[in-house]
C-alpha positions as CSV (number, residue, x, y, z in Angstrom):
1,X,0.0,0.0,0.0
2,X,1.5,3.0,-0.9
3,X,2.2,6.0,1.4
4,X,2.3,9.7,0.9
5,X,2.6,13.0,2.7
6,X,1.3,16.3,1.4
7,X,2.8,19.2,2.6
8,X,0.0,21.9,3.1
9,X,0.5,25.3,3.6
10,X,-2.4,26.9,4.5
11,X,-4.0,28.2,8.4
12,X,-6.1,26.0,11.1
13,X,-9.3,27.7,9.7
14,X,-9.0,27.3,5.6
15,X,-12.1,24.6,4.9
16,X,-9.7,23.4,1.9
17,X,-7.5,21.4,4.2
18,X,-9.7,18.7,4.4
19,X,-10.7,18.8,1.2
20,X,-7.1,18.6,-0.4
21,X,-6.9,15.5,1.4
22,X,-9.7,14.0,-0.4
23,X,-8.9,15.1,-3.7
24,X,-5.6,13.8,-4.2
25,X,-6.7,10.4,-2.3
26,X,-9.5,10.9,-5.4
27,X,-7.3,11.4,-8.1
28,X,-4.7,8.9,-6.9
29,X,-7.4,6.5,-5.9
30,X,-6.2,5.7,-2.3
31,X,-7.9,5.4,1.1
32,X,-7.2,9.7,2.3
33,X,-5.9,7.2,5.7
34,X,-2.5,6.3,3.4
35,X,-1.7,10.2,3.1
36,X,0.2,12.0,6.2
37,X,-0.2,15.6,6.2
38,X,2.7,18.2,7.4
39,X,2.2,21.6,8.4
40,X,4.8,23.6,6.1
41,X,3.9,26.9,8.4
42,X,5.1,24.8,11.7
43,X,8.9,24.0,9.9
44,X,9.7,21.9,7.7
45,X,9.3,17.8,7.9
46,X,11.9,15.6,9.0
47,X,14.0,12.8,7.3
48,X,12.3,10.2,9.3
49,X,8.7,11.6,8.1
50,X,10.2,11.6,4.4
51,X,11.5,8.3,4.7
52,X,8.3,6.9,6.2
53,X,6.3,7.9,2.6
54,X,7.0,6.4,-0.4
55,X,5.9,9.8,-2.2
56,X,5.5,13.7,-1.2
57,X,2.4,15.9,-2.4
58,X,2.3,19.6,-2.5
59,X,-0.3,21.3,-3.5
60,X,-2.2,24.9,-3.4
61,X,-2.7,27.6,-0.9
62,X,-5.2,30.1,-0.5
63,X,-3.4,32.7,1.7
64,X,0.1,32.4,1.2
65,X,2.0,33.1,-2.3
66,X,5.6,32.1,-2.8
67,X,6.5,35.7,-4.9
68,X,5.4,37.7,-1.7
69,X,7.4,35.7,1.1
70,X,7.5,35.6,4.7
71,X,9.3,33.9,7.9
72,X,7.8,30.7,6.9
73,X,9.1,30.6,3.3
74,X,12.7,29.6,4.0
75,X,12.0,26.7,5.8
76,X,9.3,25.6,3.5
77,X,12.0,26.2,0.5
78,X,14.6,23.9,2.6
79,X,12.1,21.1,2.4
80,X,11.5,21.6,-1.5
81,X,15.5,21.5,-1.7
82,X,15.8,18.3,1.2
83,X,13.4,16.6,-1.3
84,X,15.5,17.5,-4.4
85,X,18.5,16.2,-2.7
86,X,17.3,12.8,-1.2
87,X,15.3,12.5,-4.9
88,X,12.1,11.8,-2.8
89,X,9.7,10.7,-5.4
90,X,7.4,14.2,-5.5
91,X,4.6,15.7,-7.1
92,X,4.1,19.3,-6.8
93,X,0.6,21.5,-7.9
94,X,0.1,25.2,-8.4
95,X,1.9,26.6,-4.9
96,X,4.0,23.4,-4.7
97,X,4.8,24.2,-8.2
98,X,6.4,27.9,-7.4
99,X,7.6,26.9,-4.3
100,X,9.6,23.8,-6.1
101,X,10.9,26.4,-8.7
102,X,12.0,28.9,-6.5
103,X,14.0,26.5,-3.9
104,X,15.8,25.3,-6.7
105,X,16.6,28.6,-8.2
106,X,13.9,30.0,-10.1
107,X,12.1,33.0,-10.0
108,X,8.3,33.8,-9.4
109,X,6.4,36.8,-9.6
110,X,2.9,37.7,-8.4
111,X,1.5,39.3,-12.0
112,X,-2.2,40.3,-12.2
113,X,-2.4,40.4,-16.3
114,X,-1.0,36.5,-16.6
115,X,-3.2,35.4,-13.6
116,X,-5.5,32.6,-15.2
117,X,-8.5,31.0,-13.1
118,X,-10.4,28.2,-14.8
119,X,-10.6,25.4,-17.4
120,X,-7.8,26.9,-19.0
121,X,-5.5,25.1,-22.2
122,X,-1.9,24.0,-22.0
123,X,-0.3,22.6,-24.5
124,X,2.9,20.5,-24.9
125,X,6.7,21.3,-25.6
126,X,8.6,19.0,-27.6
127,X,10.3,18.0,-24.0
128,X,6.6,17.3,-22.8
129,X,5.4,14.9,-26.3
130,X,8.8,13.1,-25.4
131,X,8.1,12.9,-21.8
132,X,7.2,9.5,-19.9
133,X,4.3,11.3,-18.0
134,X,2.9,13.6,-20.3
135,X,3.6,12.2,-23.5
136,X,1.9,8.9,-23.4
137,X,-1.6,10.7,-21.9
138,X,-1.8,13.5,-24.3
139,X,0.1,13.0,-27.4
140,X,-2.9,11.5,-29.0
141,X,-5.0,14.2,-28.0
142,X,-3.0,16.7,-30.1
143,X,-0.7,18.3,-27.5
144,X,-3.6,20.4,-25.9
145,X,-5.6,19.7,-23.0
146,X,-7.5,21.8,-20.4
147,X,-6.5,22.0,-17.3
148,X,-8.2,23.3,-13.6
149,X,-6.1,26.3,-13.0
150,X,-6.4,29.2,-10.4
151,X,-2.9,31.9,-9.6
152,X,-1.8,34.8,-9.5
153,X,2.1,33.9,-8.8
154,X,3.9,33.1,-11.9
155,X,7.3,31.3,-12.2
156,X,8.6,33.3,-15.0
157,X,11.6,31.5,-14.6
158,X,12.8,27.8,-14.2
159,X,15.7,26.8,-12.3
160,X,18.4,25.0,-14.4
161,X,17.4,21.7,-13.0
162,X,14.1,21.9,-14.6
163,X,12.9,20.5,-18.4
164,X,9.6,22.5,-19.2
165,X,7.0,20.4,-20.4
166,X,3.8,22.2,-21.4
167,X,2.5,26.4,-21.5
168,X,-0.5,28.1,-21.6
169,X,-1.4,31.3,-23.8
170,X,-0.6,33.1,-20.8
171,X,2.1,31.6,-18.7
172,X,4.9,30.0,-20.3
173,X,6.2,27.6,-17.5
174,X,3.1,25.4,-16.9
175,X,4.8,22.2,-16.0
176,X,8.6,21.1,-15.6
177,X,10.3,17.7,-14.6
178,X,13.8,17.9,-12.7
179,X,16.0,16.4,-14.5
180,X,17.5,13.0,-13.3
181,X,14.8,13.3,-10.3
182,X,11.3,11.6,-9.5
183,X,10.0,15.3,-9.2
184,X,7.0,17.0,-10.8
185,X,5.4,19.9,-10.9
186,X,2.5,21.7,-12.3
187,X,0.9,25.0,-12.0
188,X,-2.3,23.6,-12.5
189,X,-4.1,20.9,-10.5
190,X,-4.5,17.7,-11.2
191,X,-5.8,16.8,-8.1
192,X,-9.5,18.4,-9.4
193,X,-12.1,17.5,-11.1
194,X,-14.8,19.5,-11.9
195,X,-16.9,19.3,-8.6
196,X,-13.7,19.6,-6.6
197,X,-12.4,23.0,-8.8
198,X,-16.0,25.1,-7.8
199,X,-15.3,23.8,-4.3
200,X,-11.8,25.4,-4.4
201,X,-13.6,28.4,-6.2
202,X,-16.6,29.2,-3.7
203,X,-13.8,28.9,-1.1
204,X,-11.5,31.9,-2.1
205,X,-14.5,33.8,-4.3
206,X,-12.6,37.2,-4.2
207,X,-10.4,35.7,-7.4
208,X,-13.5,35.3,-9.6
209,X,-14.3,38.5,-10.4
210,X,-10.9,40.5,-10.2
211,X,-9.4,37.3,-12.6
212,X,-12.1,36.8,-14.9
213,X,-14.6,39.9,-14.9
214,X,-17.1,37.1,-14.8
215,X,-19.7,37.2,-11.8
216,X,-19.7,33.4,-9.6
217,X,-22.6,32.2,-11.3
218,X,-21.6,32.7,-14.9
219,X,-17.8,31.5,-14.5
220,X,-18.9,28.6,-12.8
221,X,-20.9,27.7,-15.7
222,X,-18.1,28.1,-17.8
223,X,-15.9,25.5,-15.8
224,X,-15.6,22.9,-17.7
225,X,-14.4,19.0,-17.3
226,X,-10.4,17.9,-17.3
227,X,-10.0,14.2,-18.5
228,X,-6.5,14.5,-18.8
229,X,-5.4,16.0,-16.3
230,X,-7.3,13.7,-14.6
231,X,-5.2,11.0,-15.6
232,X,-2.1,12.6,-14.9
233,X,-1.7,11.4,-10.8
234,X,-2.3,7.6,-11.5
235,X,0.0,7.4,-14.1
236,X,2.5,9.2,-11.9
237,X,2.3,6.3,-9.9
238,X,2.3,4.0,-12.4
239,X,6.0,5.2,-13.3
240,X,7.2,5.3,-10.1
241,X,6.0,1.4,-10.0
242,X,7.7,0.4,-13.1
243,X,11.2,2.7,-12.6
């Protein structure tokens, strides 16, 4: 049975907590028992806690952004860099994404005019058609695919580790692999479906307007299903099985 531990930024009262929970043991189709969850805000976690998982999750945050910093963000960049340097089998989603980034030397902005909220298409690099993940899920569906996508951080640069794998119209760096490492990272989230993205959504509902223009009602009815991405979790795991 396999064993993860996501790495949550976010405070004691965000109704999200629980929910990220459920959605990646949704999308990775586990028991939300086999997934630990560290506080990133109390310190960092410890080898032993890394060692006792067989992967590490990192996903959003609804108060804290990675380009605006704080006391907690060096510690939380020295476990991004910890997992980097034990090459702790990771997947990292929208803040995991920037954090991963910036730990390993990239560079993220907060950026209203490339903020991007919804079911929003990314489409594959060369790297990304070639890549073990990506490539064998969405080569046949033309290199394009919508994903469930809500920031207003940017990582406008990668660090040299990383090989991009996909963009947006927007945002250039939607999704890197490090290279010679079981790490990966997306600004978007794969860990939502439809149901779990307006959840997210009515949660934080200050983005919708000042993002889209749209009021609640109508953007919500613009949200739209992500097969794909869907897909893209399980197969993680299915890589890490067969490495």
């Amino acid at each position: 049975m396999d064993r993860f531990l996501l790495l949550q930024i976010r405070n004691a009262d965000d109704p999200m907590r629980t929910q990220e929970i459920e959605c990646f043991a949704r999308a990775l189709q586990c028991d939300p028992s086999q997934i630990a969850v560290h506080d990133l805000l109390a310190g960092p976690p410890t080898v032993a806690q890394l060692d006792a998982v067989d992967v590490v999750l990192l996903g959003g945050s609804g108060d804290y952004s990675v380009a605006a910093g704080g006391e907690w963000l060096p510690p939380a960049l020295a476990a991004m860099w910890e997992l980097y340097e034990l090459a702790k089998p990771t997947f990292a989603s929208c803040w995991g994404f920037q954090a991963m980034a910036k730990a390993l030397g990239g560079e993220v902005v907060t950026d209203a005019s490339h903020a991007e909220l919804g079911s929003i298409e990314v489409r594959l690099t060369q790297a990304g058609r070639e890549d073990p993940l990506f490539g064998p899920l969405f080569g046949p569906l033309g290199n394009r695919f919508l994903a469930p996508m809500g920031h207003q951080d940017c990582v406008v640069t990668l660090p040299p580790q990383a090989i991009l794998l996909a963009s947006s119209e927007k945002v250039q760096n939607q999704a890197f692999r490090v290279k010679d490492r079981p790490i990966y990272g997306t600004q978007f989230h794969p860990e939502l479906d439809r149901h779990a993205f307006i959840q997210r959504v009515h949660a934080y509902p200050q983005y919708v307007e000042s993002i889209t223009g749209d009021p609640l009602d109508v953007f919500e009815a613009k949200v739209q299903d992500t097969p794909a991405t869907d897909q893209l979790l399980r197969r993680f795991m299915q890589l890490l099985r067969h490495a």
